[in-house]
TITORTOR-313732 format. One line per field, with one value per atom (N, C-alpha, C): atom name; residue in one letter; residue number from 1; x, y, z. Coordinates in Angstrom, 3 decimals. Layout:
! TITORTOR-313732
at	(CA | ...)
aa	(A | ...)
i	(NUM | ...)
px	(X | ...)
py	(Y | ...)
pz	(Z | ...)
//
This chain:
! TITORTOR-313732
at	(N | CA | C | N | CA | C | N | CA | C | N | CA | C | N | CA | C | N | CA | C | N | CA | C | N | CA | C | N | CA | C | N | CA | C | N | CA | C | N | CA | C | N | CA | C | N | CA | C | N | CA | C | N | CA | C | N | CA | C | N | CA | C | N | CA | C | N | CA | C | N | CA | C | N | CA | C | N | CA | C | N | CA | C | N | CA | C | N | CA | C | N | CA | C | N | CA | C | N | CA | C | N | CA | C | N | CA | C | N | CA | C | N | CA | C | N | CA | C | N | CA | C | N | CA | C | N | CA | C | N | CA | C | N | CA | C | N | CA | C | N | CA | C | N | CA | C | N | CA | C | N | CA | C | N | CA | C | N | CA | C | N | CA | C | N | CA | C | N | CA | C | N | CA | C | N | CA | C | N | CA | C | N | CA | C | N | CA | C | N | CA | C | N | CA | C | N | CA | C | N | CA | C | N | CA | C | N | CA | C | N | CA | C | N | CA | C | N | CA | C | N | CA | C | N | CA | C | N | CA | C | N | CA | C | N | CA | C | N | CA | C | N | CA | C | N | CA | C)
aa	(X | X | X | X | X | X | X | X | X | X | X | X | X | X | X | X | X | X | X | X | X | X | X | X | X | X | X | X | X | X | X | X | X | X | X | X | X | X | X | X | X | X | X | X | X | X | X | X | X | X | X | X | X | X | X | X | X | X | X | X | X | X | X | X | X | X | X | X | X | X | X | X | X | X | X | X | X | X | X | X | X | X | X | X | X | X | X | X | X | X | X | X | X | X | X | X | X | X | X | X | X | X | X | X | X | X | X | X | X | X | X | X | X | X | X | X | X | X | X | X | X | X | X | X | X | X | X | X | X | X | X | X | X | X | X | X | X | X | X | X | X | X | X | X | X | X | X | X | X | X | X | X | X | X | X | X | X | X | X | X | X | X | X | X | X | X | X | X | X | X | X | X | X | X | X | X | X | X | X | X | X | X | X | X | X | X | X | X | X | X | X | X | X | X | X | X | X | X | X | X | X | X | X | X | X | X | X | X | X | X | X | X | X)
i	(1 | 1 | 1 | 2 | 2 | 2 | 3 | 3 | 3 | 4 | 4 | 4 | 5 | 5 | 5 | 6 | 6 | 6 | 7 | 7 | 7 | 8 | 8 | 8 | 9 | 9 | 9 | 10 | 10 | 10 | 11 | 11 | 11 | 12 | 12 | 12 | 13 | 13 | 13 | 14 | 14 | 14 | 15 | 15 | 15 | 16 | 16 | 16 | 17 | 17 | 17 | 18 | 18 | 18 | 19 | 19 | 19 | 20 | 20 | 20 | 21 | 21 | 21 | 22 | 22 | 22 | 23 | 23 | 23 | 24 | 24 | 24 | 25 | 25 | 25 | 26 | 26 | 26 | 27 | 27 | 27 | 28 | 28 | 28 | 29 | 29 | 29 | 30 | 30 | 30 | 31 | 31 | 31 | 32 | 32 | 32 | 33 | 33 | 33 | 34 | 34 | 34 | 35 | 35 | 35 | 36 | 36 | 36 | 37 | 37 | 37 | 38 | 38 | 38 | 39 | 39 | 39 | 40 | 40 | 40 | 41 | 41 | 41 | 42 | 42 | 42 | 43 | 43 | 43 | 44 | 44 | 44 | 45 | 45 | 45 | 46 | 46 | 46 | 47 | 47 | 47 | 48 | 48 | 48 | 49 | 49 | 49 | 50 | 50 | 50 | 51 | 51 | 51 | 52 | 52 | 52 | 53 | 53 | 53 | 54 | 54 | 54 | 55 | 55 | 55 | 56 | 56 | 56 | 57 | 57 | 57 | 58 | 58 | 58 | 59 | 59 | 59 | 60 | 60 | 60 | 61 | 61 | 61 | 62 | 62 | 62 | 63 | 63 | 63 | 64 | 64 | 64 | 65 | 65 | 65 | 66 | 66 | 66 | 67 | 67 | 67 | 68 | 68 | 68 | 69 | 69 | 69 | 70 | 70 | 70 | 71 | 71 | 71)
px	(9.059 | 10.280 | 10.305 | 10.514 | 10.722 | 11.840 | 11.946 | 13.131 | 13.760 | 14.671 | 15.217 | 14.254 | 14.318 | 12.984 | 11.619 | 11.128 | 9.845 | 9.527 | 11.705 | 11.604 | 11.785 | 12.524 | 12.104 | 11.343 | 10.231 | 8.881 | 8.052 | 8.299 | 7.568 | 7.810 | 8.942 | 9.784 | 9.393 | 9.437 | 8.751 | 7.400 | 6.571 | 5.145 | 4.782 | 5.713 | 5.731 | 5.732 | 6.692 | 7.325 | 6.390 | 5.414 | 4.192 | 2.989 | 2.669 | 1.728 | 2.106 | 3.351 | 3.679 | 3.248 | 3.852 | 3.764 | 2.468 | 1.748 | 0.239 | -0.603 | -0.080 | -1.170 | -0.820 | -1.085 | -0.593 | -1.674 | -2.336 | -2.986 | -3.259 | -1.960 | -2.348 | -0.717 | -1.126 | -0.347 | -0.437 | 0.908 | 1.252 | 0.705 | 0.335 | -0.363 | 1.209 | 2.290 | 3.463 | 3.770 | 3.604 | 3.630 | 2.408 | 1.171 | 0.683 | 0.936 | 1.356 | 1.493 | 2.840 | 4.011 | 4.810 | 4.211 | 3.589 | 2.685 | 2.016 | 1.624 | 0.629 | 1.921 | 2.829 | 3.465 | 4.370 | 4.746 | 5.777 | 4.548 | 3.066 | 2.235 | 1.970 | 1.974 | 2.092 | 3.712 | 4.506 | 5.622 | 5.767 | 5.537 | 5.489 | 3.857 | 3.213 | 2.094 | 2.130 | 3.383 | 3.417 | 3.850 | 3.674 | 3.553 | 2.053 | 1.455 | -0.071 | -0.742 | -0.402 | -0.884 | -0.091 | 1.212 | 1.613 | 1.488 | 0.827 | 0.207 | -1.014 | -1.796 | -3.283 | -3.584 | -2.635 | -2.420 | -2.061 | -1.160 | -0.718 | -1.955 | -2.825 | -3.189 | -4.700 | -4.456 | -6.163 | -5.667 | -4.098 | -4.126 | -4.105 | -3.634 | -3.382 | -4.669 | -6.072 | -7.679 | -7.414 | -7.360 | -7.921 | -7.460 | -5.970 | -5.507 | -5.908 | -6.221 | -6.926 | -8.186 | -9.192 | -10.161 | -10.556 | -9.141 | -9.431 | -8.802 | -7.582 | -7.604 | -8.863 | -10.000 | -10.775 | -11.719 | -11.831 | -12.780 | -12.422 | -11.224 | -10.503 | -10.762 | -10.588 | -10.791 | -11.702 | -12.799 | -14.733 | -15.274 | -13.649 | -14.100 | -14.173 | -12.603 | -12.409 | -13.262 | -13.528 | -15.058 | -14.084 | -14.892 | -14.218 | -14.821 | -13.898 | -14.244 | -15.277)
py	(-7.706 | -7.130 | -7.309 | -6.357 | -6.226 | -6.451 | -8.076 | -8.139 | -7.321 | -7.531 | -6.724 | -7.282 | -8.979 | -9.276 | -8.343 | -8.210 | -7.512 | -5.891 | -5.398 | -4.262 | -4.191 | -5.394 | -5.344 | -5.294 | -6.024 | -6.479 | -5.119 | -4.397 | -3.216 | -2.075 | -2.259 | -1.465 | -1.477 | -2.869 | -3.537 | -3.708 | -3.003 | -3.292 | -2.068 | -1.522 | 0.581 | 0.423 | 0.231 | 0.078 | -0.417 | -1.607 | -2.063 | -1.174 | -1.034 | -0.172 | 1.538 | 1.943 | 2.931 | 2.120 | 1.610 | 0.537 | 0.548 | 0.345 | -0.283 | 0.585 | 2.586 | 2.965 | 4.131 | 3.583 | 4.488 | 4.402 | 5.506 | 4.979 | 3.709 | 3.508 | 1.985 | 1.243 | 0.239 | -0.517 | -1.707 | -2.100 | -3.257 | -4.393 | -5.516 | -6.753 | -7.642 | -7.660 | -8.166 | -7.233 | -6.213 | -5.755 | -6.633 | -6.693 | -7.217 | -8.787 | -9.108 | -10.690 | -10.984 | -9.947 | -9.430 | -9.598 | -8.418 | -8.582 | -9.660 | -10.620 | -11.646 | -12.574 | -12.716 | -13.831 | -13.550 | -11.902 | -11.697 | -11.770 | -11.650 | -12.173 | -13.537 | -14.268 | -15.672 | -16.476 | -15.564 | -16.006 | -16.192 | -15.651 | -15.382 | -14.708 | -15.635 | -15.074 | -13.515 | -13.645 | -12.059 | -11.041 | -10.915 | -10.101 | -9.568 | -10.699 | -9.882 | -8.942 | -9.875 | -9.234 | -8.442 | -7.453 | -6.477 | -5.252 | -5.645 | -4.848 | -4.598 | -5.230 | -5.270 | -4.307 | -4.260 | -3.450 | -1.762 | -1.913 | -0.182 | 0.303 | -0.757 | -0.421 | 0.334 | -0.399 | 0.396 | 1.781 | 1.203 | 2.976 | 3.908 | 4.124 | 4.435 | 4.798 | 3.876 | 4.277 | 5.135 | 5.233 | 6.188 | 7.035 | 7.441 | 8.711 | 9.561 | 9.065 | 9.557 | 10.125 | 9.300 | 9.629 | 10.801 | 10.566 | 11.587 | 13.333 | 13.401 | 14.358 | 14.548 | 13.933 | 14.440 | 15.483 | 14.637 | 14.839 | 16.266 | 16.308 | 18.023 | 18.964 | 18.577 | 19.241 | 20.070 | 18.934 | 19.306 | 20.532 | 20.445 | 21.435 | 22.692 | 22.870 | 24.249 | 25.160 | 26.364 | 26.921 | 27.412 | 27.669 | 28.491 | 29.109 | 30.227 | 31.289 | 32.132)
pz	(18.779 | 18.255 | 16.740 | 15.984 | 14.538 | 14.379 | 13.275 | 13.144 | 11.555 | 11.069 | 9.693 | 8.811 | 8.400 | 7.616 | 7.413 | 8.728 | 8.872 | 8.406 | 8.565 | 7.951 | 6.109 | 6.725 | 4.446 | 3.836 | 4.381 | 4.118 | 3.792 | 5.225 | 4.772 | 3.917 | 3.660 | 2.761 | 1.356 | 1.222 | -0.346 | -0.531 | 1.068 | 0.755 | 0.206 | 1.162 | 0.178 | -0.991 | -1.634 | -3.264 | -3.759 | -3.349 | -3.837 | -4.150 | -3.289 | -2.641 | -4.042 | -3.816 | -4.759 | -6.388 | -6.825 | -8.103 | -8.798 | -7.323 | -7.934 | -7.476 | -7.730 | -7.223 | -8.713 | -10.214 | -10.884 | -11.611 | -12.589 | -13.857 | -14.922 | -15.207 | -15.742 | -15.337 | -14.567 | -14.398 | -15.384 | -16.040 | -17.134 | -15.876 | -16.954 | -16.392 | -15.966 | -16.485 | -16.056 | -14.210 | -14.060 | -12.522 | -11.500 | -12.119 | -11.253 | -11.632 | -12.065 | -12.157 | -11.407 | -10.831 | -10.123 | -8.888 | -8.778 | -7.474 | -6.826 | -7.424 | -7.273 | -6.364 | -7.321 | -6.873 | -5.563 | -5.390 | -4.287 | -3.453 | -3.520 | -2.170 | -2.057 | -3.007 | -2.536 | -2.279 | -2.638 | -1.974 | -0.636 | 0.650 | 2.256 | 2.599 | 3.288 | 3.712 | 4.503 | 4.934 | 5.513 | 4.638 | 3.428 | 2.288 | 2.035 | 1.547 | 1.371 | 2.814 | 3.893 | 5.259 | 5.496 | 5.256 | 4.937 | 4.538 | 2.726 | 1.632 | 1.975 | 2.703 | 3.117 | 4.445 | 5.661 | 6.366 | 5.830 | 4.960 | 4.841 | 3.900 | 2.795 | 1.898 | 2.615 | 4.041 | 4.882 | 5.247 | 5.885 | 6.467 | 5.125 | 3.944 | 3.023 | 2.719 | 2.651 | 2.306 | 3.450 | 5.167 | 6.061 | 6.036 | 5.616 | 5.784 | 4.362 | 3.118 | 1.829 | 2.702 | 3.309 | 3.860 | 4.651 | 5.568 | 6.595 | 5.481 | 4.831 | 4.170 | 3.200 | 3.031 | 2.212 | 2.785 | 4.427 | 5.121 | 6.170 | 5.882 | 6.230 | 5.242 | 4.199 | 3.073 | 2.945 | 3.211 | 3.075 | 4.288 | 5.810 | 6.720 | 6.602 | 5.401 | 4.852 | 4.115 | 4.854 | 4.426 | 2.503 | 2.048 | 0.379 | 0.615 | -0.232 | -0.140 | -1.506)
//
């Protein structure tokens, strides 16, 4: 059962995950980052979970991409 915690968590792993997926991120965000994952071990194992599906679903749209004949 997911409690509200667990939905915050993922909520803010989004916002993370968004944050730290820009051109140049300031070294004060990831020094942000660093610490809200060593704050609760279930933060990094959070960010680390969406950040795979996040690689597979990039993946798999690439790999659709490559099916589409051009014309």
């Amino acid at each position: 059962m997911r409690t509200r915690a667990d939905e915050a968590i993922e909520v803010r792993t989004a916002d993370w995950l968004a944050r730290l997926d820009q051109p140049c991120v300031p070294d004060g965000i990831h020094n942000e980052f660093e610490a809200w994952c060593r704050a609760d071990r279930r933060n990094l194992a959070a960010y680390l979970r969406l950040l795979d599906a996040w690689h597979r679903l990039d993946a798999l749209s690439k790999g659709a991409r490559n099916l589409v004949p051009s014309s």
